[in-house]
N, C-alpha and C positions, 0 to 999 in steps of 0.2 A: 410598481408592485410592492404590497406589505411581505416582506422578507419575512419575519418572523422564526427565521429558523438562526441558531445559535451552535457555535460547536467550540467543546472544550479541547485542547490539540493534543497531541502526545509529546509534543514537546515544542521547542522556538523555531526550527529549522524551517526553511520555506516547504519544504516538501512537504509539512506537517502542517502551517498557517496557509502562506501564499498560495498554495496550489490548490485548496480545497475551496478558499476564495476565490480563486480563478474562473475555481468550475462553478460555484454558485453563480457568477457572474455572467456565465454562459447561456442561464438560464432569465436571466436581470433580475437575479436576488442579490442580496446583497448580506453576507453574512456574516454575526457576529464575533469576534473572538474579543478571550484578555488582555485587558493593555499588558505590554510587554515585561513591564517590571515584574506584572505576577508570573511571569512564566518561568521555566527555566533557564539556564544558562551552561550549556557543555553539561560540567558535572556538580554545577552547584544547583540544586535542589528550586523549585515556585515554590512561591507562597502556601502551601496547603490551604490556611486559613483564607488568606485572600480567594486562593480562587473556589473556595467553597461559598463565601459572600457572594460572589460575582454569580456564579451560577444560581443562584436563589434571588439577585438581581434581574437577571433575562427571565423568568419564570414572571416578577413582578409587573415586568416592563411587557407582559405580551406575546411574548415569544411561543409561535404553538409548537416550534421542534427545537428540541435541543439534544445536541450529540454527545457522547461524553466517554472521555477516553479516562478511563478506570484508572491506570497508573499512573495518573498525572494527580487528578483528587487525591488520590489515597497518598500517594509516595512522592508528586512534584515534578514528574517526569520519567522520561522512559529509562535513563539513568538512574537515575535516582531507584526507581524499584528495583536494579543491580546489587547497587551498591550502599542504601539507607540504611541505619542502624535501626530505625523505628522498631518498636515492638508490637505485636499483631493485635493486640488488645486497642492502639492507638490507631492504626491503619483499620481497622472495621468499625471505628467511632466514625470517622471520616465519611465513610459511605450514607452514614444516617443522615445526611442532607435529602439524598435522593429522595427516600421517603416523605419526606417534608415536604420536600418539594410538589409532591403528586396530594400529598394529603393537602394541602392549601390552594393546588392549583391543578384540577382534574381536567381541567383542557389542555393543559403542557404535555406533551408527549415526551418521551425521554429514550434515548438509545444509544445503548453503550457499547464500548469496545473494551477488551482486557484482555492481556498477551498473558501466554506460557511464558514463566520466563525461559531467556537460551542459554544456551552452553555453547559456546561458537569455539570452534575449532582451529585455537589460534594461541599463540604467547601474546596477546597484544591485551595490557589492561586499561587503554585509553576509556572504553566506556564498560568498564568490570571492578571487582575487588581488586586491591594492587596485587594479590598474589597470583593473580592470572597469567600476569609477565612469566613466571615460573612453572607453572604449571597446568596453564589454559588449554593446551590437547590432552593433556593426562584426565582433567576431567571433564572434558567433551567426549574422550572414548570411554570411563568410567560409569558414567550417564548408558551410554549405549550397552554396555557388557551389563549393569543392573536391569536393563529393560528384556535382554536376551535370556537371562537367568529368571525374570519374572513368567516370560511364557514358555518357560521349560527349553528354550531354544538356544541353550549356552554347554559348548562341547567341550570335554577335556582339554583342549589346547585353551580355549577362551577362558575354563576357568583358573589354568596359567595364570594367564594374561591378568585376569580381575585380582590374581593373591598379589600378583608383584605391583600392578598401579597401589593397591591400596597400602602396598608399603613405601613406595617410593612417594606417596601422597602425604604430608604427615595430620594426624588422625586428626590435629584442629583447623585447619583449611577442610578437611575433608568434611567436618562438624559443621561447621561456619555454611560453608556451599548450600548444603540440605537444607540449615536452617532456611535459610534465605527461599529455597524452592518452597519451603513447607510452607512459609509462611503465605506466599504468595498463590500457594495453591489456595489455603484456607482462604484468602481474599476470593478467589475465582470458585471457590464454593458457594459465599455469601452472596457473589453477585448473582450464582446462578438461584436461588432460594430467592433472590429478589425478583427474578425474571418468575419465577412462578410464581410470587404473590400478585403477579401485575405491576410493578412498582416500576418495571422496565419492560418496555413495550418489545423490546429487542435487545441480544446481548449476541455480539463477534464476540466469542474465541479465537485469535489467530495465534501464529507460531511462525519466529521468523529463527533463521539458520537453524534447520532442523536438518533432520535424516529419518529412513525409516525405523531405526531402532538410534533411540537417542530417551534423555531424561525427559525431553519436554514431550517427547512422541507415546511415551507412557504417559505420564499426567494428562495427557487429552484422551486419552481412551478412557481413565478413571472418572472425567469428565463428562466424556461422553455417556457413563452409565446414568450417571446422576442426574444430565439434561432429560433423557428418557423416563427417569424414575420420576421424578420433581416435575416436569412442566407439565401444567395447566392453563399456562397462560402467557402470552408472547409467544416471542418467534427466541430461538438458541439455533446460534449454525458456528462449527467450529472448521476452519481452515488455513492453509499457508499465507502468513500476511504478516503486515506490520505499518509500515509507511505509508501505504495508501488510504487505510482504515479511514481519515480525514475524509478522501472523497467521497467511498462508501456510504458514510451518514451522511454527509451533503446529499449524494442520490437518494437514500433512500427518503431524506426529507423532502427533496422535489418531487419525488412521484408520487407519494401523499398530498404535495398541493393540485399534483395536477391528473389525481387518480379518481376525480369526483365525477359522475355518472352524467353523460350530454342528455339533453330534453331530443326526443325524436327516437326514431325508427332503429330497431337492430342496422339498417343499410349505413344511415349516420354515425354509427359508432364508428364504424370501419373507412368511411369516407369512398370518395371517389376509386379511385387509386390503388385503396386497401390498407392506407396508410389507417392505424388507430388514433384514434381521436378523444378515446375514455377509460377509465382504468389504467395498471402498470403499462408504464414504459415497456415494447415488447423488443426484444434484444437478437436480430438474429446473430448463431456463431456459424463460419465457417472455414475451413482452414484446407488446403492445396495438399494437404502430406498428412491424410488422417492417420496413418502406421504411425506417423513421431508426435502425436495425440497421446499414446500411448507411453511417452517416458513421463518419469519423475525429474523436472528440472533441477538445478543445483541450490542445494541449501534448504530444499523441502519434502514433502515425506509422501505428497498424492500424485497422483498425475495428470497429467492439462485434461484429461476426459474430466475427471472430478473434481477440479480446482475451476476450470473455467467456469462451469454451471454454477457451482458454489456461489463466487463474484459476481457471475449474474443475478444472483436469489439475496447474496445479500444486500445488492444493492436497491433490493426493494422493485427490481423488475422480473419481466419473466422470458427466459429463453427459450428460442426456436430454433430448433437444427434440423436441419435435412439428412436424409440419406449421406451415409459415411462421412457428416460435415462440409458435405455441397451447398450448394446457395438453395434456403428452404424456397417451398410453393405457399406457404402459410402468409399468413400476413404480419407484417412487422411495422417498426418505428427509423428502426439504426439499424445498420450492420456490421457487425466486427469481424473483420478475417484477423485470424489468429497466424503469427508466422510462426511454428512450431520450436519446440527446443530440439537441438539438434545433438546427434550422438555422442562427439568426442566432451561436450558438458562444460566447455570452456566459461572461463573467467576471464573477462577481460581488465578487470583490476590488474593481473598479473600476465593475461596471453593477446598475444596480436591475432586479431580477426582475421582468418583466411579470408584467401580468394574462393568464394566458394558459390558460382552465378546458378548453377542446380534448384535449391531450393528458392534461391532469390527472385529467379526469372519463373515456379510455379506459381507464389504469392502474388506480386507483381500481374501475372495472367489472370488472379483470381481476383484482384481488389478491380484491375480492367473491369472485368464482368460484373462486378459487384454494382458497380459504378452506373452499369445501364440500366440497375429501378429506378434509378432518381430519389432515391434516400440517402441520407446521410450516410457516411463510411470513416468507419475509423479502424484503424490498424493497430493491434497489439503485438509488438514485436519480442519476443522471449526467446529467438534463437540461442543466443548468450546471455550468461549473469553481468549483472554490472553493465550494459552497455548497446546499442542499437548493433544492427549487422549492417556494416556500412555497406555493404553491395546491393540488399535489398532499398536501402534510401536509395543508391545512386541511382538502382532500375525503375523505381519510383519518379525522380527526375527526369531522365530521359525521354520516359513517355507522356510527361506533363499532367503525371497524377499526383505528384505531391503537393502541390497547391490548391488541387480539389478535395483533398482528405479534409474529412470534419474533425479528426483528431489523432495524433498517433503519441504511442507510448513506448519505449524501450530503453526502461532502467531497470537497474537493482535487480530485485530477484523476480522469478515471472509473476509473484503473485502482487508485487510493488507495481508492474508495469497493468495487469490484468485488471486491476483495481483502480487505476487511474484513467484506461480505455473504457472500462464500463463507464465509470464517474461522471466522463466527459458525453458520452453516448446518450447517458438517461438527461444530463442536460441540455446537452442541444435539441434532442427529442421534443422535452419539454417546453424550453423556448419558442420552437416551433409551432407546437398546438396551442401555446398562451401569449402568441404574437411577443413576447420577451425578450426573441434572442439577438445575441448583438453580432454579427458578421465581424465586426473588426476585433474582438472580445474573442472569436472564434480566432481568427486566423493567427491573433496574438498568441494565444495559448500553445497553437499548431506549429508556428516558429519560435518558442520557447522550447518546447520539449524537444523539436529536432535538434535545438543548437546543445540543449543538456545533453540530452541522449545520445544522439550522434557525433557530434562535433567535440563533445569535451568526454562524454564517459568513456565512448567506443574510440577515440582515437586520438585524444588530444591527454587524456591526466597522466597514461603513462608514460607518455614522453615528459612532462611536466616534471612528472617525479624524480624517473633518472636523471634529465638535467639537473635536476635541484640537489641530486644526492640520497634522497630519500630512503629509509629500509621500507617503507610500507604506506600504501597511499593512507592509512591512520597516523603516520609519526608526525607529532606537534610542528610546524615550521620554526627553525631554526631563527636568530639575530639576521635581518636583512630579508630573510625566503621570503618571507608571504610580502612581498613590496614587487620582488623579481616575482612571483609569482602572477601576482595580480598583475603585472602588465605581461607576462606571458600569455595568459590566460584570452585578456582581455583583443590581445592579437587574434588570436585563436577566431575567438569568437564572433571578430566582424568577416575575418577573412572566412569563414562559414557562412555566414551571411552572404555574400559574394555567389558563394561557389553552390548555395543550394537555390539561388534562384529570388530571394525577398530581398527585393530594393528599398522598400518602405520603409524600412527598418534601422534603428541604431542601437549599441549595446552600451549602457551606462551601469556606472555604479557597482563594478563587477568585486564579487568579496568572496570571501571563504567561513563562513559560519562557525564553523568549528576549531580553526586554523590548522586545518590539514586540507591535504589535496582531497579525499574522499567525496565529499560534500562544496557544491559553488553555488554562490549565486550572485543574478544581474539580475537591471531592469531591462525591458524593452522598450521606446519611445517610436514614434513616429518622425521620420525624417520633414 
């Protein structure tokens, strides 16, 4: 198949290159990205210039979708738009390739991504301003007390609270900080002004480590006025995200190749079966515990009722739910049972996974039943942040469903993991109806992701950590660590292998990207 589709990443890390290639791969595309040296690296800055070449390259060469992560053009990386000195004058020159791009090549499609930036709720300035080590909660709650006092929603005790931060802040960190939001708000204005000249077919908004009142949860409301005021043209949709975004454009690239209209009858469209055969990717959602539909997961500001639909829509397909998130009667492609987030709102960076077989054993019943259309099934796991619920995997096992699943995802924050299960869903879909997809491509991805998500996020890095010593699964590895680590790690992950059932399999190449425990990565090979 001509691939044609190209995506610019949000940064070097696999979750941001390999995985989005993964999923294009599911489909048998085969996707562009920058050779590496343009890219980032941790906290040192891509090539701006280069990868502004390069993207006006794939437009040259052909390419009819190209994906394109806003903070990475503009500022180098998704660090980089933290922490760059650039000046906003030189960061909205940068964008003016896009245009260029459409004005010489009106068959190239183009669709971008640009994050709020965050305010994360932590002393940690691994990927911030240095002065974040001192005072990164002061203004992650600072952000949130200006948002409280902008909708009148800030009470005598809060406005306390906001005189002493802004003294205990000193007023040029507190300067600096703004500047940096303003500037990148102004960015996220320009892109949106570009998404209504047409210039950009689609524009995500996401927002990662949020809250409901937080700095970046205001800027997307001011946002959101302007999408409504301004667009005439494309799609704007803003939601909890970040990491996944990769996929995202990947999907929404493939169901543009494979959303062109079949020769034949209304009955042909829909096929035998009911399965679709023309137009979007159709996505059914359903989930065992629709009441825990209802929370706002950890580190985000909406709740799985309107984040999940969101990731369906931006991934360029269309969702179908049933009554209270039962398995729909409609016709579909994929189906995603969703394992919901659960009450106590755990972290598993920092909290050990209860025993907890309740909700594990309704999902588990509901992915069974899923299982009897004979459509694909993939599982978005978001009970916890940072990590699979290893009891739902193991009921999974047991019943010898985890090796019929078309995809499952359960990292990071839920809209990391939501975003990766659609991803994967709209391409194997795809695959499907354009005779594409690769069975072993599939199943690779499907023992990738348990071995990340399960095996190392939900149960394996924090043991890592405290043996190693570690203050926080971000502190840099120490003289010797990351050696002990990489062969800890790398134990870990065959002995997973083993114990979730995939013999086929061997783990090579196992590394740590960033040299901390947070982020890993391995190959998969064939035994």
């Amino acid at each position: 198949m001509n691939a044609g589709v190209a995506l610019l990443p949000l940064d070097e890390r696999p979750v941001n290159t390999t995985l989005p290639r993964d999923v294009a791969a599911l489909a048998g595309v085969d996707l562009a990205l920058p050779p590496a040296g343009l890219l980032p690296r941790g906290r040192r800055a891509g090539d701006v210039e280069g990868l502004g070449r390069w993207l006006r390259s794939q437009a040259d060469r052909g390419a009819g979708s190209i994906g394109v992560c806003l903070d990475t053009l503009v500022h180098g990386g998704l660090i980089a738009a933290r922490i760059s000195e650039d000046a906003v004058e030189a960061c909205l020159g940068r964008l003016s390739v896009l245009a260029e791009v459409v004005a010489s090549h009106p068959a190239t499609t183009l669709e971008a991504v640009s994050l709020v930036t965050r305010a994360s709720n932590s002393d940690d300035a691994g990927e911030e301003p240095e002065y974040w080590s001192r005072h990164g909660r002061r203004l992650h709650r600072l952000g949130a007390l200006l948002h409280r006092r902008f909708e009148d929603a800030l009470d005598r005790e809060g406005s306390g609270e906001l005189e002493a931060l802004e003294e205990a802040v000193p007023a040029e960190i507190r300067l600096d900080f703004e500047h940096r939001r303003l500037r990148n708000h102004i960015i996220n204005l320009r892109a949106l002004d570009l998404a209504s000249q047409g210039v950009l077919s689609t524009l995500l908004i996401t927002a990662d480590d949020t809250a409901r009142y937080s700095a970046g949860s205001l800027e997307q409301r001011w946002l959101g006025h302007w999408a409504g005021a301004l667009l005439t043209s494309g799609t704007v949709m803003m939601y909890p995200g970040a990491d996944e975004v990769g996929c995202t454009l990947v999907a929404r690239a493939l169901n543009r190749m494979a959303s062109a209209p079949v020769a034949g009858s209304e009955e042909a469209a829909t096929g035998r079966a009911g399965r679709v055969t023309a137009g979007p990717v159709r996505i059914a959602v359903a989930c065992a515990l629709p009441d825990d539909m209802e929370r706002v997961p950890p580190f985000e500001n909406s709740p799985l009722t309107e984040s999940v639909l969101r990731q369906v829509e931006a991934a360029g397909a269309v969702p179908v739910v049933g009554q209270r998130w039962g398995l729909p009667a409609d016709p579909f492609d994929v189906l995603m049972v969703v394992h919901p987030a659960g009450i106590d709102g755990l972290d598993l960076v920092v909290d050990a996974p209860p025993e907890a077989p309740g909700p594990a054993t309704a999902t588990a019943d509901l992915v069974a039943r899923a299982m009897a259309f004979g459509k694909p099934v993939v599982v978005a796991d978001v009970r916890y942040a940072n990590g699979s619920d290893p009891v739902l995997v193991a009921a999974l096992r047991r019943r010898g469903l985890l090796d019929r699943l078309a995809g499952y995802a359960g990292w990071n924050t839920a809209g990391n993991t939501l975003g990766t299960a659609v991803g994967v869903g709209v391409a194997v879909a795809v695959g499907e109806r354009l005779g594409s997809g690769s069975p072993h491509q599939l199943e690779k991805l499907l023992v990738h992701r348990l071995l990340e998500d399960d095996v190392y996020q939900a149960r394996g890095r924090r043991v890592l950590r405290e043996e190693l010593g570690l203050a926080s699964t971000g502190t840099l590895f120490g003289p010797g660590q990351e050696a002990r680590a990489v062969a800890m790690a790398s134990r870990m992950l065959e002995e997973g292998l083993r114990d979730l059932g995939f013999t086929g399999w061997r783990v090579e190449n196992v590394g740590f990207p960033w040299h901390r425990t947070f982020e890993i990565d391995f190959e998969l090979v064939t035994r």
